[in-house]
Structures are given as C-alpha cells and as structure tokens.
N, C-alpha and C positions, 0 to 999 in steps of 0.2 A: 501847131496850136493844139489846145488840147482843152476839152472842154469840161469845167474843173467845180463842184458847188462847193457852199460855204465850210462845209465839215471836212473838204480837201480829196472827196472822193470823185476819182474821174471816171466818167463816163464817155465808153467805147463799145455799146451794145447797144443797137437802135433795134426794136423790135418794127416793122410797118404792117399794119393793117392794110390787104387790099382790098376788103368788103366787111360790112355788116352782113350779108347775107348766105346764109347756110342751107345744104340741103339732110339737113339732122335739126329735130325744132328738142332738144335737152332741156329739161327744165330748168337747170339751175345755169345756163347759160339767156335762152332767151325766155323772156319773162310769161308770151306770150304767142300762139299758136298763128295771132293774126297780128304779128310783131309789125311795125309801119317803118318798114324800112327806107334809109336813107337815098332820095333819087339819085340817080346815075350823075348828073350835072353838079351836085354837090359833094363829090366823090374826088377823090385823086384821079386825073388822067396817067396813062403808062408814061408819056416823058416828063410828067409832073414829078412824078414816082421817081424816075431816076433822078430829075434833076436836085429833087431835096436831098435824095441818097447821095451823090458826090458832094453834094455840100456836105452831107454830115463826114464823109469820111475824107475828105479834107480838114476838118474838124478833129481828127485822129480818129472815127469809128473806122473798129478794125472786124466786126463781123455784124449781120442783117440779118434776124428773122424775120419770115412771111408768116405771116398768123391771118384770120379773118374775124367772128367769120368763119365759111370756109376759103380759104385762101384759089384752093385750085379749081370752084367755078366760075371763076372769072374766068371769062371769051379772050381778054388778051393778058392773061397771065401764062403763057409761053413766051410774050415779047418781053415783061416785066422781067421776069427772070433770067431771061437770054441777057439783057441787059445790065440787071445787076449780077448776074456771073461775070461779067465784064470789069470789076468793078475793083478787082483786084482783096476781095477780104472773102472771108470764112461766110458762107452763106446755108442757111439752114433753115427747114421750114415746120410748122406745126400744122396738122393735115387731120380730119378724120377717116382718113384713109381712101376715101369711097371711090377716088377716081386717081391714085395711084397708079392703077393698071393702062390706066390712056395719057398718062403725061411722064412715066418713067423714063421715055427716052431725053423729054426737056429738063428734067430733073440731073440725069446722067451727065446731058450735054454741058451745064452750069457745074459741075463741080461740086452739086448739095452732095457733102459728106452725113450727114446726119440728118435725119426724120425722124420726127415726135409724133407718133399718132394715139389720138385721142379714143380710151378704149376702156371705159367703166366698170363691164363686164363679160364674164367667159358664156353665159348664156343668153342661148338666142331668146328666150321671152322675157327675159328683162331687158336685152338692149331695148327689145320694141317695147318696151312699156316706158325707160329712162330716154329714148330720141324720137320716139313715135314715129319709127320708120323699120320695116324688116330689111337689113341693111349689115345683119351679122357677120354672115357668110364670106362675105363681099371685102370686108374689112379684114379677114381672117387670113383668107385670100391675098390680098394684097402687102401685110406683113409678113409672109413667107415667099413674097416675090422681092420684096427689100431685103429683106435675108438672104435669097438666091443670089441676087446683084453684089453683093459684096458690102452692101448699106448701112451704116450705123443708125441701130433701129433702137426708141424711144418708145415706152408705151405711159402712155399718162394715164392715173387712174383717180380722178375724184372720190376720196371714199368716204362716205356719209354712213352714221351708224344705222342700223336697221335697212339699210337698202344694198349695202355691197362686201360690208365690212367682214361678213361670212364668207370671200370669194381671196382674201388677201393671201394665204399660203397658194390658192391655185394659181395666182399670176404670180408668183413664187416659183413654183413647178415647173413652169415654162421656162425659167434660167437654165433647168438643168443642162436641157440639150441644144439652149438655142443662144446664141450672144447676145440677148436684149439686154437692158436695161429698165427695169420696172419705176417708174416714178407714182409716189400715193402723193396725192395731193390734197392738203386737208382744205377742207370745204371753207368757201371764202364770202365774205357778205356783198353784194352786189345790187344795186336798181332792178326790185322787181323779181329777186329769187328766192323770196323766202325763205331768209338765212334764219336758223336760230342757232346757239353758241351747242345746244344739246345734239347736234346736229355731226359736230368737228368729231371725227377719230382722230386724234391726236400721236404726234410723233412717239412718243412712248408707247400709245397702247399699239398701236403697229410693229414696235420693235415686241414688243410682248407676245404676239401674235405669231412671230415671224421665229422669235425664241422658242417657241413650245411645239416647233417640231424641225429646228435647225439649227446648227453652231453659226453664228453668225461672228465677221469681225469688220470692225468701224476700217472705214479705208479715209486715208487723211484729204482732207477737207482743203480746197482753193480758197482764196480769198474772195471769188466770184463768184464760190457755187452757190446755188440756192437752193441744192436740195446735199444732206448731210446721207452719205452714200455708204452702203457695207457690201461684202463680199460673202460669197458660201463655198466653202470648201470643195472642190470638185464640180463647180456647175459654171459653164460656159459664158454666162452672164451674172448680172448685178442686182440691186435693187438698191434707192435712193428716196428719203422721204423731204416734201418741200413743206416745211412748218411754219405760213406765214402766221395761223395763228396763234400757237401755244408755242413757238420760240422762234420770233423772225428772224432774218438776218439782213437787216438792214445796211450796217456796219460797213461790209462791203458790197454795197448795192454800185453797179454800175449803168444800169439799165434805164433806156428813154423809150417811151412809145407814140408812133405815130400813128393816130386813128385814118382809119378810111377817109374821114372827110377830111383830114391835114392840119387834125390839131395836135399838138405837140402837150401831151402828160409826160411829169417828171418824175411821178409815182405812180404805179397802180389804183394807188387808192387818194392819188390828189383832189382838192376840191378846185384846183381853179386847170385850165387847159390856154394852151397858145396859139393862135391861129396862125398858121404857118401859111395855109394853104390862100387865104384871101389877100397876104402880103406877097404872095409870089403873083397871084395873079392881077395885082396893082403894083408891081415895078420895086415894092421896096425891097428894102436891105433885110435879108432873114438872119443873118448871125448875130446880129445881136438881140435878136427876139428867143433863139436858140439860148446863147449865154447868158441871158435875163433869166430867161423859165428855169435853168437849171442853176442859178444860184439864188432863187428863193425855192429852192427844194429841202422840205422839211426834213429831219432827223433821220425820223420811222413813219411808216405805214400811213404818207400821205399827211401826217398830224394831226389826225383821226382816231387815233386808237392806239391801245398800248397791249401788250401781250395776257393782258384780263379779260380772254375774250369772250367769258362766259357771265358779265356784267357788261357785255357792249349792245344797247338799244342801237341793229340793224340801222331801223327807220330814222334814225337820226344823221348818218351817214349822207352824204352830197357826192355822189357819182354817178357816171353810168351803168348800164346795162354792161355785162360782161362782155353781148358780144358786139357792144357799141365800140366798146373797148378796144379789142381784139387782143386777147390772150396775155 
C-alpha cells in the first residue's frame, strides 16, 4: 500500500518529532524564553513511537527523520532509535549538534547515514546572541567528529538578512576541504517568530552571493528534493538552497510530520493536524486517520500562501510554533 493524496503525490518521508523541548532557546524557532512546554504524558512514549513508525512504513515509508525540538535530549532516545534502526528504511536525524559527542556510538549502531546539524553561524558571539546559550565550540566540535566517523554531514543554515547573510560565502569556505553539504534556508513564518517577508534572503540573492567569489554549477535536481543543490569546482562538498518562500517545491512534496504529541501534519504549514496519538491510545484503527489527513492535503504551502511572500500578513497564518512542530 502506498499512501497516495489527491494531486497523486505519494508520500514515503515521515519526519517524527521526539520532543518540543530544546537545550538552544533560537529565536525564530521558539517564540519564547519561558516557552511552556508540552508535559511528558502528552508526548509520544518510545514504543508508541515505534509502533506508529511500522505502521507508517507498512504504509510504504521508506525513510524516518528524528527532528525535535532537540531530538537527542530525550533520556530514552537511544531505545527510540535502536528501534527504529531496526525498522529496515533510511533513517536520519536533524540535531543541534550539542550532544553528538555522547550518543555517536547509538547513532553508529542504527545505521544514521546522514546528520543535519543546525548551524546559523561561524561566530561565537552571534551563536550566543541567535540561541542564547555559549554552545559554539561544542557544536564545532562535534561536526568534525561526524566528519571523522565517515558521516554524511548536513549543515542547515537559516539566513535572515542583517543578521547572517554577511557569513554565506564563509559556510561556503568550509566545502573546500570538508564533504559537507551547506543547506541556506530561507527564513520561514511561524507561531510566534516574528516572521516578516523583509526578513527572507531569498534563493537568487544567495546564488548571487555565492557567484561573486565562485563558479558555481546547478547539479540536477530529484523529484524529492527540497533544496535546489550546486557544486564548486574543486571543493570537497556542496551547498543547496531550500526556497520555501520565493520558489517552493511543493510539486513533489512527499513529506508527513509527526509532532511530539502524535499529531499527524500533512504540510508544514497545515492549518488543521490528525490525532494519531489519542486514537492509538483508544484502540482505534490509525490508517485511515493516516489516509484521510493525507488526501485532504492541499496543493502548496499548507493552503496558506502562495509564493508572494512579501504581501503575506504572518499573523494571519494558523500553525504552530516551529519547534511545536518539529523541523
């Protein structure tokens, strides 16, 4: 079976949140300092976790990311994982990095090919001023211990103009001698993070940026990627830009997210969510609560907004918090 919405695109990428809670407070992820995080009881338990996971991939999902949140402070997210490495698909996680160096080996053991760490900037007084935690080093650190390991290393970079957009050839730089992968990510509206559209470095001026001191060449594009990827002559890595706002790619979106608490989004940017988690814990049937949510999944972008994103009033938007969300 194959879990298939109205436009005929199928989805086989379940993203799972294992927490709203982080120890990096970013502004434009949590809205607030004294953010009232979701209790434990209302949360996915660990074989809650897996058991929605083989349901989804009986379903046909053929890979799982762990987002949070941060994902790897959870107390039993080595049993999570241990688990769903068991699980037979492509499993890969998104991380701030910070405790890479104490769970490397559960990482190893599961077969994560690939980590995304979340990574704004190359300077130490801005990270502390963008997550309000000194926590640089540490992350730096541990991106050159995934490197060591043999690891398909991701660097995700939010870039907002006036606060990072002067730092884009320096995560640039870092291709030359190292296999990463740079991802910019343009700055997204969200519950609480005071989004404004003047705010997006957008796909072009990035490539612009990236042009005025590199030959760069487009590398051909998956029907699932979601960030439009180029290459530099001579440098050991990549860089990739994810243009949800000034040119999404909806088209081929395959992507489902389950929140920490077990509700099931079929967009990013959906206004309505499925409760997976209260029909598991009352005996009913989840796959058709699954197949429901995903063939009222709109177009584009949730059905919220259209790629004008410099006429889109934020505050009129119906979602969560980003890191309600989880990534």
């Amino acid at each position: 079976m194959m879990i298939q919405d109205s436009f005929g695109r199928i989805h086989d990428y379940l993203r799972i949140s294992l927490t709203d809670k982080c120890n990096l407070r970013c502004f434009y992820c949590m809205p607030d300092e004294k953010y009232n995080f979701a209790p434990a009881a209302r949360l996915m338990q660990a074989g809650e976790i897996k058991t929605l996971a083989k349901l989804f991939v009986s379903l046909g999902v053929k890979k799982i990311r762990l987002t949070g949140g941060e994902p790897l402070i959870r107390k039993d997210a080595p049993q999570i994982i241990e688990a769903l490495g068991n699980l037979g698909i492509e499993l890969a996680i998104t991380t701030n990095g910070i405790r890479i160096h104490e769970m490397l080996p559960e990482l190893m053991a599961a077969d994560i090919r690939t980590v995304n760490v979340s990574l704004d900037t190359l300077q130490r007084e801005k990270f502390i001023s963008i997550t309000r935690r000194d926590l640089y080093h540490r992350v730096r650190s541990n991106i050159e211990l995934l490197l060591h390991h043999g690891i398909r290393t991701k660097i995700n970079v939010v870039v907002m103009k006036g606060l990072n957009d002067d730092e884009i050839n320096d995560f640039i730089a870092l291709t030359d001698k190292y296999p990463l992968e740079i991802r910019f990510i343009e700055f997204m509206p969200f519950s609480g993070n005071r989004w404004t559209g003047n705010q997006v470095f957008t796909l072009n001026e990035v490539v612009d940026v990236v042009k005025s001191q590199y030959e760069i060449t487009p590398i051909e594009r998956g029907l699932h990627d979601t960030s439009r990827k180029y290459s530099i002559a001579g440098h050991e890595g990549s860089f990739g830009i994810i243009s949800t706002m000034s040119a999404p790619f909806c088209e081929g979106c395959n992507r489902l997210r389950l929140t920490a608490d077990g509700k099931l989004k079929n967009c990013l940017f959906s206004k309505t969510e499925t409760d997976l988690l209260s029909a598991l814990r009352e005996g009913q049937e989840i796959t058709p609560l699954i197949v429901e949510s995903v063939k009222a999944k709109s177009k584009a972008l949730g059905g919220q907004m259209d790629n004008n994103f410099k006429e889109l009033n934020a505050e009129s938007l119906k979602n969560r918090s980003m890191i309600s969300i989880g990534g």
